[in-house]
GUVEX-370849 format. One record per residue: residue in one letter; x, y, z of N, C-alpha, C, CB in turn. Coordinates in steps of 0.001 Angstrom, whole numbers, plus 500000, padded with zeros to 6 digits. Glycine has a CB too. Example, Ala and Ser with C-alpha at 12.3 -4.5 7.8 and 13.67 -1.06 7.14 Angstrom:
<pts>
A513190494310507800512300495500507800513200496700507800511308495527509046/S512850497750507080513670498940507140512900500030507870514084499402505725/
</pts>
This chain:
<pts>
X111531317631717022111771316478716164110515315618716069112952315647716693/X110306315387714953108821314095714752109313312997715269108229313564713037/X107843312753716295108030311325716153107742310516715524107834310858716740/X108232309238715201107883308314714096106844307308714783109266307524713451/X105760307145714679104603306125714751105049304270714228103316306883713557/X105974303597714669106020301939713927106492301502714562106593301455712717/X106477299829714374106495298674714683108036299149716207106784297500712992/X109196299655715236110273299517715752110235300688717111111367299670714578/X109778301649717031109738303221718205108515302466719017109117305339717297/X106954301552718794106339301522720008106986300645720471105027301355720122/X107863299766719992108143298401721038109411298890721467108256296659720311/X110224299908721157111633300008721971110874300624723063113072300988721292/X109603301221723419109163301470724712108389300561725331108557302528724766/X107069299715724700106195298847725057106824297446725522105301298743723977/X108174296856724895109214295758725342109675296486726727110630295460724111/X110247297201727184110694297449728275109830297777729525111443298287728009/X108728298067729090107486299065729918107265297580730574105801300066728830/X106956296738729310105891295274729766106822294307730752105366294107728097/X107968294461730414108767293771731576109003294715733082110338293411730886/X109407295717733231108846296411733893107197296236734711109021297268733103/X106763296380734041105252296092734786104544294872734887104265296806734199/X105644293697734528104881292861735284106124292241736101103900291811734390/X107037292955736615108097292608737814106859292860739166109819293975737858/X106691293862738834105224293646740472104627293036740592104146294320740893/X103422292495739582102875291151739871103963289818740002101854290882738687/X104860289690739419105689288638739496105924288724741256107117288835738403/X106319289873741720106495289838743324105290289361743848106812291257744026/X104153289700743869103370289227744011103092287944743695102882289819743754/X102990286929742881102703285974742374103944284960742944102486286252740917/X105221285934742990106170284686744130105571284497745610107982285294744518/X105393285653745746104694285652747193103564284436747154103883287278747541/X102650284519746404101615283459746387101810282138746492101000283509745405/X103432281901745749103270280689745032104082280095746453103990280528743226/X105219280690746960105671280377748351105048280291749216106352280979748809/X104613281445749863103332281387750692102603280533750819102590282073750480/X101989280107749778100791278822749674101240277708749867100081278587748397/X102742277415749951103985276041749944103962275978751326105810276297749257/X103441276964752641104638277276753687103609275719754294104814279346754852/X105007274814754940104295274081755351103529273795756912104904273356754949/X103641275602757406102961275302758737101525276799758504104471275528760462/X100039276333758918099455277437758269099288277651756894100016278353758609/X099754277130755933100142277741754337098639278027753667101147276384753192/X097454277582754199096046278155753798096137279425754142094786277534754456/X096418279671755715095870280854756194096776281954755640095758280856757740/X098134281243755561099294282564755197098818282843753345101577281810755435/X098413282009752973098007282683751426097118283706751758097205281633750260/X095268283096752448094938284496752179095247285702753154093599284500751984/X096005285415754542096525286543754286097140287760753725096674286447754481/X098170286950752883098965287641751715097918288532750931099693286476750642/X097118287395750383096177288021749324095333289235749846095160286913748798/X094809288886751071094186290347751937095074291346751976093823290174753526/X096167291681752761097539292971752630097917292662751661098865293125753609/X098005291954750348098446292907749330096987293314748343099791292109748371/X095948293316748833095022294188747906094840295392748562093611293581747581/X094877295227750099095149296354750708096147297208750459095232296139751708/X097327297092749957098986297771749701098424297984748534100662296831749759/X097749297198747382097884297646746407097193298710745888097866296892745870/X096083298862746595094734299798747084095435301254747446093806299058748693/X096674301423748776097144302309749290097887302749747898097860301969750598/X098816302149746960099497302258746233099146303006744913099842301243746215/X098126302517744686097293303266743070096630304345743304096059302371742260/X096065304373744602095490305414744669096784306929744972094340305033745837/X097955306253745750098863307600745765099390307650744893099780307871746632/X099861306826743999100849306829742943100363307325741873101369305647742635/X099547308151741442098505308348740118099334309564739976096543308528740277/X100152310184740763101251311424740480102036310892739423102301311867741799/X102494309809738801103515309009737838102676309573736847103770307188737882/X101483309085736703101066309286735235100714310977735254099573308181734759/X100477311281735900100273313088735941101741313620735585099752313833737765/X102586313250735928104117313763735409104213313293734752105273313751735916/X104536311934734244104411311581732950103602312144731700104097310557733098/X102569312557732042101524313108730898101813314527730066100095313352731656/X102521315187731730102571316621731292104324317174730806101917317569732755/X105183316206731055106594315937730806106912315785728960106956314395731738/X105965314754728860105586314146727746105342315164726714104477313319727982/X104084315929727349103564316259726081104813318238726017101143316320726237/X105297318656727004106172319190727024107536319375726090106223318900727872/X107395317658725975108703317290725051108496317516723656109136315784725153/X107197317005723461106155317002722298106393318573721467104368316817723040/X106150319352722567106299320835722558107467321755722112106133321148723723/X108270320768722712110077321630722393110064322322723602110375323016720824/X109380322200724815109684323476725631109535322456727252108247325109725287/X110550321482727168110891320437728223111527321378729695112216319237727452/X112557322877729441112881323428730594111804324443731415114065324070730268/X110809324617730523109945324997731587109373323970732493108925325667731058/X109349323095732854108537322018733828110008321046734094106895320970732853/X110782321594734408112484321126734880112214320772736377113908322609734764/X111634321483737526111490321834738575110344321515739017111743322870738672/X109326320909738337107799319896738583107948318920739466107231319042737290/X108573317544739040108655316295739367109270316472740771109425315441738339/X110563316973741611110646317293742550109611317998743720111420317716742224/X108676318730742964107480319396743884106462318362744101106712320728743174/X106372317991743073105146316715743014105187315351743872105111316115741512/X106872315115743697107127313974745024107634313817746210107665313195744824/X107948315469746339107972315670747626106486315607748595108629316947747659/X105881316268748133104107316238748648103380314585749238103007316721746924/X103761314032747271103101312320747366103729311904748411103407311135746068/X104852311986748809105975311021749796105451311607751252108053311411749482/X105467312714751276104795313636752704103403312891753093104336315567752264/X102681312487752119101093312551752432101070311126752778099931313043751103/X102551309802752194102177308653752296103039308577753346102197307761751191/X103605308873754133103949308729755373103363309049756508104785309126755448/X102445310093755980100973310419757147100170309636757110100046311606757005/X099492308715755894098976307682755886099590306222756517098737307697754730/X100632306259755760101662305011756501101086305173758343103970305569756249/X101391305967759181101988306694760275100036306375760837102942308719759878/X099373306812759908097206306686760488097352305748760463095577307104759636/X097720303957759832097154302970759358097898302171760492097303302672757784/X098634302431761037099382301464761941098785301315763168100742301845762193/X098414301864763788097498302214765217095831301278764313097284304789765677/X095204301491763508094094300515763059094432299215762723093429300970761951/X095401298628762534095559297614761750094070296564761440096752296897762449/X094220296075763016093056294909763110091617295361762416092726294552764823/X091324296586763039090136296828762379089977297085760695089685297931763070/X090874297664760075091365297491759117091113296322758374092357297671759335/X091695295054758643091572293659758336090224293239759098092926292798758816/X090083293866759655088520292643760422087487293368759557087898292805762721/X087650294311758525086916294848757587086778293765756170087609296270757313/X087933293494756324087955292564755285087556290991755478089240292647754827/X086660291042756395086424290037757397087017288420757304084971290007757448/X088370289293757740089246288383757881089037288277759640090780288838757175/X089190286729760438089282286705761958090544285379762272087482286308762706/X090254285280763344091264284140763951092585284395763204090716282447763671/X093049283049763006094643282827762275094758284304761399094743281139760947/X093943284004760472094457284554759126094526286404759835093032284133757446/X093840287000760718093748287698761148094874288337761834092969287429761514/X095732287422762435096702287785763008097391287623762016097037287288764106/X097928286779760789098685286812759847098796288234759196098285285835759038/X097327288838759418097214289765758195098175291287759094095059290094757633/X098047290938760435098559291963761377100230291915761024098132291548763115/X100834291010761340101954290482760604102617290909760147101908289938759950/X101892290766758882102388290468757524102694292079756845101110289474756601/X101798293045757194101261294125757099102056295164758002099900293939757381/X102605294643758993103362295491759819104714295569759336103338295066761184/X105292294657758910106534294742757932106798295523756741106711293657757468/X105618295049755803105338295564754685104874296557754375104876295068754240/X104006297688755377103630298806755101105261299983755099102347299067756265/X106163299300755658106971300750756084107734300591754269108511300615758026/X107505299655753421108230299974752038106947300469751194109093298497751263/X106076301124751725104998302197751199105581303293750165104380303042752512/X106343304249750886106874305753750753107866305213750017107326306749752112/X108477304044749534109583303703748788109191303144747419110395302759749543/X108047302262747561107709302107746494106850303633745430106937300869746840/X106263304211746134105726305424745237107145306426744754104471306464746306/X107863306257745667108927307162745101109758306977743830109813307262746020/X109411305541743704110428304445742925109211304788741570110642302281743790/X107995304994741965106952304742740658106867306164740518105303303850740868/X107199307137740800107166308819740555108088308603739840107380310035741703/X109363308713739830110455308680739825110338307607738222111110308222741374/X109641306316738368109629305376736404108883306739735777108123303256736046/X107349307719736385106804308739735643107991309385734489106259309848736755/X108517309705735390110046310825734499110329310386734108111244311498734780/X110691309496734240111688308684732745110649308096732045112997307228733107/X109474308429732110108492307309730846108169308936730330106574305850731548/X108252309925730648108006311145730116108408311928729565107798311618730510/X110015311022729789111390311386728367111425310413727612113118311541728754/X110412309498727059110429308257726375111396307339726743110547308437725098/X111935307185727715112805305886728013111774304959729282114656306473728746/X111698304268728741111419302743729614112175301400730028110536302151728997/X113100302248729301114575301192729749114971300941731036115925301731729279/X115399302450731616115699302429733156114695301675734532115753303968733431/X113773301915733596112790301505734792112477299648735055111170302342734342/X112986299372733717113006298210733258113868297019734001113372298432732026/X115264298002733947116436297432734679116201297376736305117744298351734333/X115707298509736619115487298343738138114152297547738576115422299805738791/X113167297674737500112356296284738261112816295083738251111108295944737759/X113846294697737161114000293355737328114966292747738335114294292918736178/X115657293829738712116815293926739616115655293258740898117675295818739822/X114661294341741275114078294325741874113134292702742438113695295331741365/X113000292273741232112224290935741013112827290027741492111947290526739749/X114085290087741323115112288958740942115409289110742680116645289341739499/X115960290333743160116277290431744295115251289718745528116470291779744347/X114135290094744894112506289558746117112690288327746172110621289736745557/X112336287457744914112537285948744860113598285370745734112864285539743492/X114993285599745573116019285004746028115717285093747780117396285746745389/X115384286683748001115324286513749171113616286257750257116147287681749408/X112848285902749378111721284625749709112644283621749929110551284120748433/X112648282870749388113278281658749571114192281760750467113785281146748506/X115441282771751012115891282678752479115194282862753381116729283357752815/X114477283825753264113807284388754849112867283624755050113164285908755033/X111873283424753847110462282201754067110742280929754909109947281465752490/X111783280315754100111999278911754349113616278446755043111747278218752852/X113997279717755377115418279332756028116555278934755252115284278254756891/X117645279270756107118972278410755579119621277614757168120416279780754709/X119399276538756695119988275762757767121405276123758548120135274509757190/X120959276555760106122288276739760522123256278509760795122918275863759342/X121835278711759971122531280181759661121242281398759815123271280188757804/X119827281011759067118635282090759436117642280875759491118198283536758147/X116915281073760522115952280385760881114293280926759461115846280845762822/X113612280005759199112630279837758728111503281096759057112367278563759112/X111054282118758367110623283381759056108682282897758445111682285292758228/X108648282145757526107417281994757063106418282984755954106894281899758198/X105755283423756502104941285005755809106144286157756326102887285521756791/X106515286236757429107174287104757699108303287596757086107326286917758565/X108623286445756963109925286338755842109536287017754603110354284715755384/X108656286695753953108006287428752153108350288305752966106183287424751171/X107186289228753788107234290691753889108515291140753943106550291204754996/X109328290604754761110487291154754754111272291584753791111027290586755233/X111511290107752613112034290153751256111556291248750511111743288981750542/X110248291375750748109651292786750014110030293957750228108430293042750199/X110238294416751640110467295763751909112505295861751483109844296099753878/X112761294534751746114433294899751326114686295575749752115414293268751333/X113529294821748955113657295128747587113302296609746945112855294170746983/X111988296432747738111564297932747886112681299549748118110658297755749221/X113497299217749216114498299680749149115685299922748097114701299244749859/X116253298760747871116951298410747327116741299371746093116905297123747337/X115364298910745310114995299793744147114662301217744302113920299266743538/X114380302057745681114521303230745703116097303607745198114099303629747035/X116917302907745589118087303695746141118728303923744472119245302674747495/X118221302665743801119175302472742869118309303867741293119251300261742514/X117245303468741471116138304776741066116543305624740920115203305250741770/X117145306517742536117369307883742548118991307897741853117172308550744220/X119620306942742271120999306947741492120872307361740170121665305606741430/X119844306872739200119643306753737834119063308160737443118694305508737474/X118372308490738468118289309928738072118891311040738093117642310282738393/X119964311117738692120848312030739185122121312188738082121294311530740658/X122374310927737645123413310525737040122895310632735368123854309044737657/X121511310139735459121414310548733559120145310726733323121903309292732315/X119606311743734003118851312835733723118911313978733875118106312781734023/X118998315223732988119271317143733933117654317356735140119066319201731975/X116644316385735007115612316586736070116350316438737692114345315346735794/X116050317387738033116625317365739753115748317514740770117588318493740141/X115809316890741726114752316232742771114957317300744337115291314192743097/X115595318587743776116275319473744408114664319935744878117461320506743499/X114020320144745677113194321080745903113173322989745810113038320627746990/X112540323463744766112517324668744389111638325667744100112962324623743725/X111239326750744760110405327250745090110481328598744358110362327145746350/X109020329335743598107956329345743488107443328014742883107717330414742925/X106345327513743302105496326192742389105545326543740874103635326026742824/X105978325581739794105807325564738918104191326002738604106357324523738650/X103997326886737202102861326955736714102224325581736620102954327619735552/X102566324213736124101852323280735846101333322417737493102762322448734720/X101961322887738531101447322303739832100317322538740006102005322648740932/X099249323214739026097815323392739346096880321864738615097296325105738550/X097753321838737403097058321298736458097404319472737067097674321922734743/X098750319382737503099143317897738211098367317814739043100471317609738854/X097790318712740093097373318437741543095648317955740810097545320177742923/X095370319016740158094159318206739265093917316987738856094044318567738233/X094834316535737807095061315687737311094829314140738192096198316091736874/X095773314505738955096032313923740539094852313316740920096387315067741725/X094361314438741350092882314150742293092287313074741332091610315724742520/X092170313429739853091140313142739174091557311575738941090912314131737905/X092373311264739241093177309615739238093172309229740754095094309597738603/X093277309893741750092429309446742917091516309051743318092276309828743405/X090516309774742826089266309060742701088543308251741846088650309661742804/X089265307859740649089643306895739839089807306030740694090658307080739014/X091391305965741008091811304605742000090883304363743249093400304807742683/X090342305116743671089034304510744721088458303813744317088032305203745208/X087492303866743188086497303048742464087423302070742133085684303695741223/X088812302024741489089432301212740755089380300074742029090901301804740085/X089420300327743233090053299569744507088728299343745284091305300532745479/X088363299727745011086397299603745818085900298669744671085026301588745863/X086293298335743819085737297135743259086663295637743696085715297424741573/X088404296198743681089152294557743509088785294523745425091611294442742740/X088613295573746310088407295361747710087106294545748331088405296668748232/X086060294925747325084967294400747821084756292645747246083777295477747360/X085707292677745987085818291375745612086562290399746436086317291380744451/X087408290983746989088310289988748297087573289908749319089752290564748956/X086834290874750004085958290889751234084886289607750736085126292615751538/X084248289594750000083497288775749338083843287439748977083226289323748407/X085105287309748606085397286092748654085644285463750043086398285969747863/X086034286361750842086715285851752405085535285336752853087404287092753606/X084390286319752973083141285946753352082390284477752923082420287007752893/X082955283958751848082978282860751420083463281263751751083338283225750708/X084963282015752134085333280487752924087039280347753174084777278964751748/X087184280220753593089013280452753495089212279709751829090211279221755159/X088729278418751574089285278119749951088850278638749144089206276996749374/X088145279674749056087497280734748275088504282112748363085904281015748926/X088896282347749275089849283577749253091072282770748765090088284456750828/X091563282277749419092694281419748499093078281220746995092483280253748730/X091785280752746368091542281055745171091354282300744514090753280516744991/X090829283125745048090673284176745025092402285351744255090107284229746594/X092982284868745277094363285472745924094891285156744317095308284494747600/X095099283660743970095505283146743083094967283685741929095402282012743237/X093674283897741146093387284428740370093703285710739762092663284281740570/X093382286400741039093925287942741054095026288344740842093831288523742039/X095788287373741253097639287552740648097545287597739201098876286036741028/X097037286393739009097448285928737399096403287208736848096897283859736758/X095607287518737301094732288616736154095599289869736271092854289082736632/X096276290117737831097205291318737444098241291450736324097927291557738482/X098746289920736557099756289371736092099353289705734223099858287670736770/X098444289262734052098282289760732480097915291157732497097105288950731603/X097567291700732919097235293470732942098399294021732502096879294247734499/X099398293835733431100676294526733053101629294244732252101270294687733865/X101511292719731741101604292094730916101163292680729402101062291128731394/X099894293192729371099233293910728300099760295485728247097612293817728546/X100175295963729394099825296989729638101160297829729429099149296971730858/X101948296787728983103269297546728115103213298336727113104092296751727531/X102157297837726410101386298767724894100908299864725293100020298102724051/X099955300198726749099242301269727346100581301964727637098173300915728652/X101489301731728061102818302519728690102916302995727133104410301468729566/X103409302515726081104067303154724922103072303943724430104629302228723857/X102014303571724772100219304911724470100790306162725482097881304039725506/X101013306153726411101002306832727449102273307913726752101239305869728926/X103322307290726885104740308322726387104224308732725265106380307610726062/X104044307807724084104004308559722559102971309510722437103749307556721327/X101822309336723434100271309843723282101072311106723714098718309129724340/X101322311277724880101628312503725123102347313630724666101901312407725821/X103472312662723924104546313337722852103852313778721457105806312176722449/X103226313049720901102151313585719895101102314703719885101456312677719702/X100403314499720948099689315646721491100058316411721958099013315573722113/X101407316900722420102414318313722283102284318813720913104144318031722547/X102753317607720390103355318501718666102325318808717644104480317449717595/X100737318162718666099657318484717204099922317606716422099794319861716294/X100453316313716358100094314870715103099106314537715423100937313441714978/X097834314848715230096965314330715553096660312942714472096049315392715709/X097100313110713126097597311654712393098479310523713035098430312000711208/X099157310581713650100480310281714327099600309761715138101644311365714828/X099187310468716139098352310068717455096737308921716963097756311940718286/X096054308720715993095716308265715716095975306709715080095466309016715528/X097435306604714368098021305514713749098858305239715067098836305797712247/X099021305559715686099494304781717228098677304182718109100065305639718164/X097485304888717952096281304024718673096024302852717860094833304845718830/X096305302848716931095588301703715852096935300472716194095454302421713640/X097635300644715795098921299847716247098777299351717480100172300624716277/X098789300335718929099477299355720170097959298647720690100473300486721745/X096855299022719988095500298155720448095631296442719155093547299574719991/X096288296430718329096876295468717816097752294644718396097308295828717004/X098539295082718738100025294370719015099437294002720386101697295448718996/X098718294900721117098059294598722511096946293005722725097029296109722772/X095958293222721869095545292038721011095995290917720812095489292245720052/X096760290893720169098149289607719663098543288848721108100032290571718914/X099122290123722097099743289512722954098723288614724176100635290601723470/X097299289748724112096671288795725025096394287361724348095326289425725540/X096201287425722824095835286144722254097021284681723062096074286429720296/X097980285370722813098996284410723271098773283642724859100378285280723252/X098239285239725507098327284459726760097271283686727178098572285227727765/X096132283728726654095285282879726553095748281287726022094386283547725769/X095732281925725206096456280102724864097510279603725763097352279926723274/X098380280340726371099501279627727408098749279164728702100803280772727913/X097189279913728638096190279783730222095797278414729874094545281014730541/X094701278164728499094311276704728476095120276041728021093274276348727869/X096351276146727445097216274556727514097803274375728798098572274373726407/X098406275284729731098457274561731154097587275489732116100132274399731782/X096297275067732086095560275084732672095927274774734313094820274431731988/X096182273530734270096002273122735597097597273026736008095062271665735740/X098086272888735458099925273331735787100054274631736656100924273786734144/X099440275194736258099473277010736555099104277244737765098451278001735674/X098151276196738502097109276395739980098735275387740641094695275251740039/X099286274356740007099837273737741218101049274551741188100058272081741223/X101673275533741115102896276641741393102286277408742512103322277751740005/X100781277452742894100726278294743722100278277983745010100155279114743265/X099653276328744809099114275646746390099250274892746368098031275548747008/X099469273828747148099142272435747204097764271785747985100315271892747808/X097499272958748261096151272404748963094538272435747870095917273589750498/X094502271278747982093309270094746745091902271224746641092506267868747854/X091174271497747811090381272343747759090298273713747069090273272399748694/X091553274136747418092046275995746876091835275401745512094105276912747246/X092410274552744644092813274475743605091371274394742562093825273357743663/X090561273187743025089404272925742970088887274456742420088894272304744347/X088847274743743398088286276034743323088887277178742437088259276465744586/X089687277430742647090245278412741100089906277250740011092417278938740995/X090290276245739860090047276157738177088220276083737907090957274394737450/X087807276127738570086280276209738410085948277933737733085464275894740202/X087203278524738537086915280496737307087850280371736757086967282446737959/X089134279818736450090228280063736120089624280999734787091186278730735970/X089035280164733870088225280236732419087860281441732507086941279275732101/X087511282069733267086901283561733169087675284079733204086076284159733952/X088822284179733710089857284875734048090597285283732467090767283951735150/X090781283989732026091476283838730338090422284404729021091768281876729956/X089170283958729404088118284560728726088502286184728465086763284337729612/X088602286920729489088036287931729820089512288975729245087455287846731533/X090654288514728676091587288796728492091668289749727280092170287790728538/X090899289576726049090758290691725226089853291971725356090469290187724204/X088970291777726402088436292814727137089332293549727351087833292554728209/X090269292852728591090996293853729169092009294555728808091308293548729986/X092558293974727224093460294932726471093080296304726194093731294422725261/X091671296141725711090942297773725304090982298531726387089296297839724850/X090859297944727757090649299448728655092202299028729276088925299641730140/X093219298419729248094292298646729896095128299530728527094964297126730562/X094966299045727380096079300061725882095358301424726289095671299536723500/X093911301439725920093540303136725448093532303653727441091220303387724206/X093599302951728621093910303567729199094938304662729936093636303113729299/X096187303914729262097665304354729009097499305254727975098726303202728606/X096985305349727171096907305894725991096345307471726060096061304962725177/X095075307386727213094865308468727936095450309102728517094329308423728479/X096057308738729568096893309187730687097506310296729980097945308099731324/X098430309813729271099043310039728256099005311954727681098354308905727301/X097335311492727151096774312676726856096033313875727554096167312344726193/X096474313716729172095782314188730400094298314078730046096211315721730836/X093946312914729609091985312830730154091993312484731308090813311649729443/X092694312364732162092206312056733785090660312525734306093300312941734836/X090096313407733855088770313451734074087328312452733555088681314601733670/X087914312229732083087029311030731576087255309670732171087221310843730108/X088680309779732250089198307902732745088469308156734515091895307443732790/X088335308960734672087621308999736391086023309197736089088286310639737576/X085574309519735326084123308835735032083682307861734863083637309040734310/X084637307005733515084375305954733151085197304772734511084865305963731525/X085411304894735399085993304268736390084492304024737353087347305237737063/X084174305397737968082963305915738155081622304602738226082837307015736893/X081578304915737075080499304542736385080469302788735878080497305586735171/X082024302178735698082253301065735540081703300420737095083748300938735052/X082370300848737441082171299871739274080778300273739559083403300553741002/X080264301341739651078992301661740170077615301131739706078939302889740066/X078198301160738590076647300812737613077392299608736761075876302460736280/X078410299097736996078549297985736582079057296853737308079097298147735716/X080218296850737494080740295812738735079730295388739700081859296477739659/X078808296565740779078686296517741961077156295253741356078556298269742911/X076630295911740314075078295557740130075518294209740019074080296232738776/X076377293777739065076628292649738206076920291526739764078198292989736848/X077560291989740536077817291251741438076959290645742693078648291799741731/X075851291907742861074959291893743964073949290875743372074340293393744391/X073652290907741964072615290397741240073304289041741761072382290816739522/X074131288412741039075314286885741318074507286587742130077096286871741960/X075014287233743357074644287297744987073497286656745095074442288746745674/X072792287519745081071045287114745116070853285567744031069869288829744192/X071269285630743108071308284386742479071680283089742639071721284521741795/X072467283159743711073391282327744587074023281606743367072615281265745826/X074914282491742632075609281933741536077475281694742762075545283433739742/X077564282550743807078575282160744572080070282659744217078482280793744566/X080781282156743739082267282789743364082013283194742522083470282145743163/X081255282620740968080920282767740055080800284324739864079982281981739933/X080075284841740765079197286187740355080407287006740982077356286477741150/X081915286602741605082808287608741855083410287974740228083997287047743038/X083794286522739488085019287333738483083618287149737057087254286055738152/X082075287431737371081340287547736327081078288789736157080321286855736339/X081455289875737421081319291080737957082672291691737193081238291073739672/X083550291276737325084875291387736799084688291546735180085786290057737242/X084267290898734293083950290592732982083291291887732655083079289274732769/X081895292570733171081370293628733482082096294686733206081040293610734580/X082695294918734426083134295877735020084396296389733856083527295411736561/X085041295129733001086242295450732033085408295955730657087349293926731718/X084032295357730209083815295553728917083708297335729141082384294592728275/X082830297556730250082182298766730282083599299691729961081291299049731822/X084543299819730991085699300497730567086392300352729418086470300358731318/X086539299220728625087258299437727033086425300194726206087520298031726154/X085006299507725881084245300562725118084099301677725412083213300363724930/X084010302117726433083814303662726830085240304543726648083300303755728539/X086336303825726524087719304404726564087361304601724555089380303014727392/X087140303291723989087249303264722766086121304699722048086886301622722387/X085287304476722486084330305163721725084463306835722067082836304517722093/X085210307009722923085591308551723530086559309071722776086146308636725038/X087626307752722505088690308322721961088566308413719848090034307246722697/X087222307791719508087239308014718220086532308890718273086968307138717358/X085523309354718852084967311107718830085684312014719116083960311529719689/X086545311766720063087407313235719886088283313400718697088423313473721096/X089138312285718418090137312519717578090172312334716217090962311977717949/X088645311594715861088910311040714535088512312692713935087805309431713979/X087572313540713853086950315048712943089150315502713134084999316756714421/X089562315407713905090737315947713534091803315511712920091116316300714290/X092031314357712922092363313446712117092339313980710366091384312289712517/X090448313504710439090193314011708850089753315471708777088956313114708074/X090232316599710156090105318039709757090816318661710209089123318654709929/X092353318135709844093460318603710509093383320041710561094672318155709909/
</pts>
């Protein structure tokens, strides 16, 4: 069956994807905004937070890059008409990811400190980060299962399901921050940071369980383990890698930017923490359009529309556009509204709104390499998007930042490195994807 390329087919996926993907930063960003409230410690417990979760989020992208590898090859399967050969994939594929992140889970616990004293984090915040991190690592293997598991269903074009269970998910974290963080009189004592982590891993759960329900019940994909390996387990494990080492660079840039800020000052990581939310916070925000690139790209490029696949790129880098426009404007009219949800402490604040501006600046950048990056996936380039990853941080991020450095431009040269590091990846996504596709386009 064709797919139809408009307004109404990308947004019944890109509306659900975008709420969906920004229920994680929202966990995140409650975490911040509580955290930074707690009134005993609440400096040190922010950047703790902010340290273990770039660390989690670091562990997370780099295993989870199996979603878009099933997704890609599901997709373009469907594209194909020939969806029951790769019936028996997604079960092989997350049995492995789940195996390998429990061996990791299982290495990282015995390092902790050194771990964090990498991030030269010491004293308070140090032990916070021990903490905080010991709770929160064991909903590792739950959250990738939960993001394998959105792959498949973004690879049968529904983004609905995944939609419902993040928000479930969202809704569930928040409520229970606010018990465990700050207590209920009489009944659970005040847990602090400990408390977030906690709220996190319940949710974490929570959304495995309800995940696998959804798959069992209304999908024929079965999570049955079945043996000989599918033919396409060569081309995923590829794929895989090639988004692994993607997510290294992707995480060797936001890692060295937190180390760097810590190195700076506790109200510098603080700020730090805060920024980084809100920039995730619009990523995925944007990155609802890259999800509907991702399903349709792949579904198109089964069936050979290479017209199709072209007037979809043109569309969700529009609508992608539009939306960052908006959020820019919601950044400078409450500007400074936006910093007091997440601290009360005068210094932290100081200090983010001194980059906030870069942060909002830098927002139509990051539509081009977050749409055509989805957009890839999509189309299994996992080898180019791991060059241009490559090559962004290496020869862009790292220089842009060291230079700062030496300049003693100071925070400045963390999110000026950032600015960098995004142009290089949109243009290079953009200009790859009109050489390959446009001669076919006009030579069908």
């Amino acid at each position: 069956m064709r797919t139809e390329v408009n307004f109404k087919s990308i947004n019944q996926l890109a509306v659900p994807a975008t709420i969906s993907g920004i229920a994680e930063p929202i966990l995140s960003i409650t975490d911040t905004a509580i955290v930074g409230n707690i009134p005993v410690d609440g400096l040190e417990s922010l950047a703790a937070a902010g340290i273990v979760g770039s660390f989690l989020s670091m562990l997370i992208w780099v295993l989870g890059q199996t979603r878009s590898s099933i997704s890609a090859i599901i997709s373009q399967y469907l594209g194909a008409g020939k969806l029951e050969e790769v019936k028996n994939l997604p079960a092989q594929a997350i049995f492995f990811n789940i195996l390998l992140s429990i061996i990791l889970l299982l290495s990282t616990i015995f390092i902790v400190e050194e771990i964090f004293s990498l991030f030269e984090a010491s004293g308070k915040i140090l032990k916070y980060c021990i903490s905080y991190y010991s709770i929160r690592v064991w909903g590792f293997p739950l959250t990738l299962f939960t993001f394998a598991v959105f792959g498949i269903f973004r690879g049968l074009q529904n983004t609905f399901y995944p939609m419902i269970i993040a928000l479930i998910g969202a809704v569930l974290n928040i409520i229970l921050d606010f018990i465990f963080v700050y207590g209920i009189d009489g009944f659970i004592p005040a847990m602090y940071l400990d408390g977030a982590a906690l709220a996190s891993l319940i949710s974490q759960a929570i959304m495995a369980i309800l995940v696998f329900i959804l798959l069992l019940k209304k999908t024929e994909i079965s999570l049955k383990l079945v043996f000989p390996l599918n033919k396409e387990i060569k081309r995923l494990v590829i794929m895989s890698l090639n988004l692994f080492v993607r997510a290294l660079a992707l995480n060797a840039a936001l890692i060295i930017a937190v180390r760097e800020a810590t190195a700076l000052g506790d109200k510098y990581i603080g700020a730090h923490t805060i920024a980084i939310n809100l920039w995730l916070f619009a990523a995925f925000f944007i990155d609802g359009y890259g999800a509907a690139g991702n399903s349709m790209g792949g579904r198109l490029l089964g069936a050979k529309d290479y017209k199709g696949l072209w007037k979809l790129a043109k569309k969700i880098i529009t609508y992608g556009l539009l939306i960052s426009l908006v959020l820019m404007a919601f950044g400078f009219v409450f500007y400074r509204p936006i910093g007091h949800i997440f601290s009360n402490e005068p210094i932290v604040l100081e200090t983010f709104y001194g980059i906030f501006f870069i942060v909002i600046l830098g927002l139509p950048m990051n539509t081009l390499a977050f749409v055509f990056d989805g957009l890839f996936k999509g189309l299994g380039e996992m080898k180019y998007l791991r060059n241009v990853l490559l090559s962004a941080t290496f020869l862009g991020f790292m220089p842009a930042l060291y230079l700062g450095k030496y300049l003693d431009w100071g925070f400045y040269a963390i999110w000026i490195a950032f600015v960098v590091w995004m142009l290089i990846r949109g243009l290079a996504l953009v200009w790859k994807f009109r050489r390959k596709f446009k001669p076919l386009v006009q030579n069908p």
